[in-house]
C-alpha positions in Angstrom: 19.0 204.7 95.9 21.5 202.5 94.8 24.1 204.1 96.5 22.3 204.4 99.7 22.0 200.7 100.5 25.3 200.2 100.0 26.5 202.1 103.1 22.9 202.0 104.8 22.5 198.5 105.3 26.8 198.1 106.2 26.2 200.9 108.7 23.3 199.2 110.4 25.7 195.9 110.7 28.1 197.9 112.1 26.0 199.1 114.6 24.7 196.4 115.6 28.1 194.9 115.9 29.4 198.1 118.3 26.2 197.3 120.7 23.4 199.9 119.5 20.4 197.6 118.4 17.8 200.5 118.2 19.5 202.7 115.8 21.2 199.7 114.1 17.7 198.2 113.4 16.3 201.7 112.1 19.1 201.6 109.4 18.9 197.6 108.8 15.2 198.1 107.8 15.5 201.2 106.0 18.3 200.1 104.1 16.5 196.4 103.2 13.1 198.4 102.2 15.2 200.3 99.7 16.9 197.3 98.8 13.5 195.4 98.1 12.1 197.9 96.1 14.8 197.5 93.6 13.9 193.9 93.7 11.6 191.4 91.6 10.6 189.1 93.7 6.9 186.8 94.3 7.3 184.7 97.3 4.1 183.1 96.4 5.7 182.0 93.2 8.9 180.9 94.8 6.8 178.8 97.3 5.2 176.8 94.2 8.7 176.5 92.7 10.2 174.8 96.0 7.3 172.5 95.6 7.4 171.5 92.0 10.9 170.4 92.9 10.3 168.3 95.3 7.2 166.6 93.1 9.5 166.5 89.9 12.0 164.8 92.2 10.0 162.4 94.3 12.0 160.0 94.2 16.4 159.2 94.5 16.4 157.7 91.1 20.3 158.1 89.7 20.6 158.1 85.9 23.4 155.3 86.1 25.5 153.2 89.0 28.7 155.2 89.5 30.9 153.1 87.5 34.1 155.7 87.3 36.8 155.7 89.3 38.2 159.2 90.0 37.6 162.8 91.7 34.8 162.7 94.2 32.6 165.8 93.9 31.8 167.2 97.4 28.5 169.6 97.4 28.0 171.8 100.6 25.5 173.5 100.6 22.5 175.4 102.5 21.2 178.8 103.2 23.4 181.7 102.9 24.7 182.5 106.0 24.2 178.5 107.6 28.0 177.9 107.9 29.2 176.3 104.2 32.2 178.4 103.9 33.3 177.4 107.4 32.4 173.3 106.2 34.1 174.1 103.2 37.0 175.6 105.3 37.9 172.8 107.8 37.5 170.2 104.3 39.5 172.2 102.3 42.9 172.2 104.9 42.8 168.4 104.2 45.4 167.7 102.1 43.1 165.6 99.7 40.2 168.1 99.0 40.6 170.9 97.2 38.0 173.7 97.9 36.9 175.0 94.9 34.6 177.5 95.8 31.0 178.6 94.4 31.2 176.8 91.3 28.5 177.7 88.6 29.7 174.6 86.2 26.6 172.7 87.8 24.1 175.2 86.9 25.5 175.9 83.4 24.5 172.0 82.7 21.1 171.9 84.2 20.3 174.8 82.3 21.4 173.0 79.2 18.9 170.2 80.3 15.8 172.1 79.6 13.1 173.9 81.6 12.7 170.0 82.9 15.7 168.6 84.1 14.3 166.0 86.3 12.5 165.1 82.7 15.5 164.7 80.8 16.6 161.2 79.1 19.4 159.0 81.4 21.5 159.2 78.6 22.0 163.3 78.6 22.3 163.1 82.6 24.9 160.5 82.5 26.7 162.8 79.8 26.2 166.2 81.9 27.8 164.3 84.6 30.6 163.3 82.6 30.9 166.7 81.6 31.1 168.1 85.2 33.6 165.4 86.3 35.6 166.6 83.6 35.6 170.0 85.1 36.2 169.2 88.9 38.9 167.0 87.7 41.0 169.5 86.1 40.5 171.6 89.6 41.3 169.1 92.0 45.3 169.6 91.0 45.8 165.7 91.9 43.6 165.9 95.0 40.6 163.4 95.5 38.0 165.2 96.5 36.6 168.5 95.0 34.0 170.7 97.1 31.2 172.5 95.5 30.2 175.3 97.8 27.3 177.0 96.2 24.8 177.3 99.0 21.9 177.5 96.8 22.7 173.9 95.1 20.2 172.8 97.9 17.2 173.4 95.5 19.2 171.1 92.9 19.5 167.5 95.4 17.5 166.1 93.1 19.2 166.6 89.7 22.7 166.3 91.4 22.1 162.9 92.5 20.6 162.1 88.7 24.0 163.6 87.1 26.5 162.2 90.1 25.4 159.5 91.9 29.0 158.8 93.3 28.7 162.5 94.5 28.9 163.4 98.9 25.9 165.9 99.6 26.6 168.0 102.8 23.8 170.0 103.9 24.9 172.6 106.6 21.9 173.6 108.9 21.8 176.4 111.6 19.5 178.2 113.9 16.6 179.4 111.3 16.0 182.9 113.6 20.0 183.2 113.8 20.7 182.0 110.0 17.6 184.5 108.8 19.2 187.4 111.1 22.3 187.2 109.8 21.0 187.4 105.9 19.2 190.6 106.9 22.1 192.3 107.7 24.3 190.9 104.7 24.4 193.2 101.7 24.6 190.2 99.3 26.8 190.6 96.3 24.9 188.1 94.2 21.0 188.5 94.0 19.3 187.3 97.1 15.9 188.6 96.8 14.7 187.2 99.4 16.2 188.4 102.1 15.4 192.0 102.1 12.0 191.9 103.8 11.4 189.7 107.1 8.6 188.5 106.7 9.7 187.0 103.6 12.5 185.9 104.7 10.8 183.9 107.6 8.8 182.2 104.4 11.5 181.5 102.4 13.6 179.6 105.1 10.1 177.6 105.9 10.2 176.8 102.3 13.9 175.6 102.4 12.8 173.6 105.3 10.0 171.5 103.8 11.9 171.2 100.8 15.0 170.0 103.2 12.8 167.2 104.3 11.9 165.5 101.2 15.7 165.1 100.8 16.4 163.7 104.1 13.5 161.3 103.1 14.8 160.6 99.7 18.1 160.4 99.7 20.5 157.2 100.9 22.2 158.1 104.2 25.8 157.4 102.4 25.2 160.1 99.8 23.5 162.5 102.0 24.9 164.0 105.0 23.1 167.2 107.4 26.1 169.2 109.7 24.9 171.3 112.0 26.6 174.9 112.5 25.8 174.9 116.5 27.5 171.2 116.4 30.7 172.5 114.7 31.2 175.0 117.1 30.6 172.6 119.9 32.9 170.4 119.4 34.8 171.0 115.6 37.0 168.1 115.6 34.0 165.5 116.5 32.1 167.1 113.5 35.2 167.3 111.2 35.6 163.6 111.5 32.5 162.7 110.9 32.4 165.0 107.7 35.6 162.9 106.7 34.4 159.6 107.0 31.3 160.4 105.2 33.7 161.6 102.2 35.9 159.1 103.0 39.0 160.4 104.2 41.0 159.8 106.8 41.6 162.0 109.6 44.2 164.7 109.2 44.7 167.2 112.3 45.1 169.9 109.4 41.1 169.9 109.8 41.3 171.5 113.1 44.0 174.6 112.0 41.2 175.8 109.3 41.5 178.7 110.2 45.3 178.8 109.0 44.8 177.2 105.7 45.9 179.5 103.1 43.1 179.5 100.1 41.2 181.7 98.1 37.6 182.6 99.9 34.8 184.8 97.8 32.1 185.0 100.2 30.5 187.0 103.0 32.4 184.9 105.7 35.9 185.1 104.6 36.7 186.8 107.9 35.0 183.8 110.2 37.3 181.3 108.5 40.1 183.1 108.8 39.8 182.7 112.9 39.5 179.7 115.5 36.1 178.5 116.5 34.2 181.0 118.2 30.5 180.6 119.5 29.3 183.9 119.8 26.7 183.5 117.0 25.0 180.9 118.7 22.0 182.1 120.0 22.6 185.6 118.7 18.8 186.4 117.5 17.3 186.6 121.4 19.3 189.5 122.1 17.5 191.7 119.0 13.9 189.1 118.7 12.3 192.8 119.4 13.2 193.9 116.2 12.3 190.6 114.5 8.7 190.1 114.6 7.5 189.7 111.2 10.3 187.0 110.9 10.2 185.0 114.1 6.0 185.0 113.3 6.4 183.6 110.0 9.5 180.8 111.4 6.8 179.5 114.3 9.2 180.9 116.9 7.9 182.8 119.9 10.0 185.6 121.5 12.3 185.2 124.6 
């Protein structure tokens, strides 16, 4: 079975990809049904989870003033497929940020926190930070900035502000129906549960949504900062200076060759970064919202 989704659910891309939505779509759900069977996953659990964050976190309430002069930590992050490796991209050709990938250092220390990080005493959060500056530090090869691209830090807002409170938060956003679409027909390398059956794939992303909001609510508008994928493509060099100044950089035109800057990429998008700005992603769910029911009913969105 194994096996079979990992050319199934490639072929189906690829088909879609050459122009044949109908046969594409019969292998992109064949291939995610198999794939979900293989999977443990309770979206009615994951729903409670999202929400027991934002509770434990109900308020921005950093363990200690940012007192240390240094590395600034940089987290992008977002749903898979929502346009952080590109955010990381254009950041990372500035010559003062050094793009240091999905980083796991951050998880390794909440996990040493306890079931209940947001319960844990200042004191340990102040030291997991130290702990973590440490690490970016020795990374950043003299630069000033250090990006954290792990997509999935979005569920962690909370306890990254707790642990870093000097740290920049960029959330990147994109269509949910185009962001959902192109999870679906990703075979992730890392677990993504989630995104093997529409309909819960619709839910999760409403989840991410709501739990999205009580950031935007929480959080101080100079530590938190929301980039839209559509935006970027609009205009890249309007958004890549506003990303700077929020990180506080100054412009470099660096930003605007990305897709020229010669670094290390590990992720499903290597290939977009490696080429100019192109918008023909935008939009891209109306052309195949026949074949997405189950999702676009569970996102709210009716079809074209």
């Amino acid at each position: 079975m194994g096996c079979g989704v990992k050319y199934i659910i490639p072929l189906g891309k690829a088909l879609l990809d050459a122009g044949d939505p109908d046969e594409a779509f019969h292998h992109l759900h064949r291939g995610n049904g198999l794939k979900r069977s293989t999977q443990s996953y309770d979206a009615d659990s994951t729903s409670n989870w999202m929400r027991s964050i934002a509770t434990s976190f109900a308020e921005d309430a950093p363990a200690a003033a940012e007192s240390e002069p240094g590395v600034v930590p940089v987290f992008v992050l977002g749903m898979p497929r929502s346009g952080t490796s590109l955010v990381e991209q254009i950041l990372a050709s500035h010559p003062a940020v050094h793009g240091a990938g999905e980083m796991r250092a951050r998880q390794r220390l909440a996990d040493n926190l306890g079931t209940s990080p947001a319960a844990a005493p200042p004191e340990r959060l102040v030291a997991a930070g130290k702990t973590y500056r440490a690490k970016v530090t020795d990374l950043a090869r003299g630069k000033s900035h250090v990006i954290d691209k792990m997509p999935a830090n979005f569920l962690h807002v909370g306890l990254i502000r707790r642990m870093l409170p000097g740290a920049r938060i960029i959330h990147c956003r994109r269509d949910p129906a185009d962001t959902c679409l192109s999870c679906y027909t990703q075979l992730f390398i890392d677990a993504q549960p989630f995104t093997y059956d529409l309909t819960e794939l619709g839910r999760f992303h409403v989840d991410y949504q709501a739990l999205m909001a009580h950031w935007r609510a929480t959080l101080p508008q100079s530590a938190f900062l929301e980039v839209d994928y559509e935006a970027v493509v609009a205009d890249v060099e309007a958004q890549a200076r506003r990303m700077l100044d929020f990180v506080g950089l100054p412009w470099n035109e660096a930003c605007l060759a990305f897709h020229r800057t010669e670094r290390p990429v590990r992720t499903a998008s290597v290939n977009q970064v490696r080429q100019p700005i192109y918008a023909g992603s935008v939009g891209r769910w109306r052309r195949y919202a026949s074949h997405l029911g189950p999702l676009l009913r569970e996102l709210g969105i009716e079809r074209p």
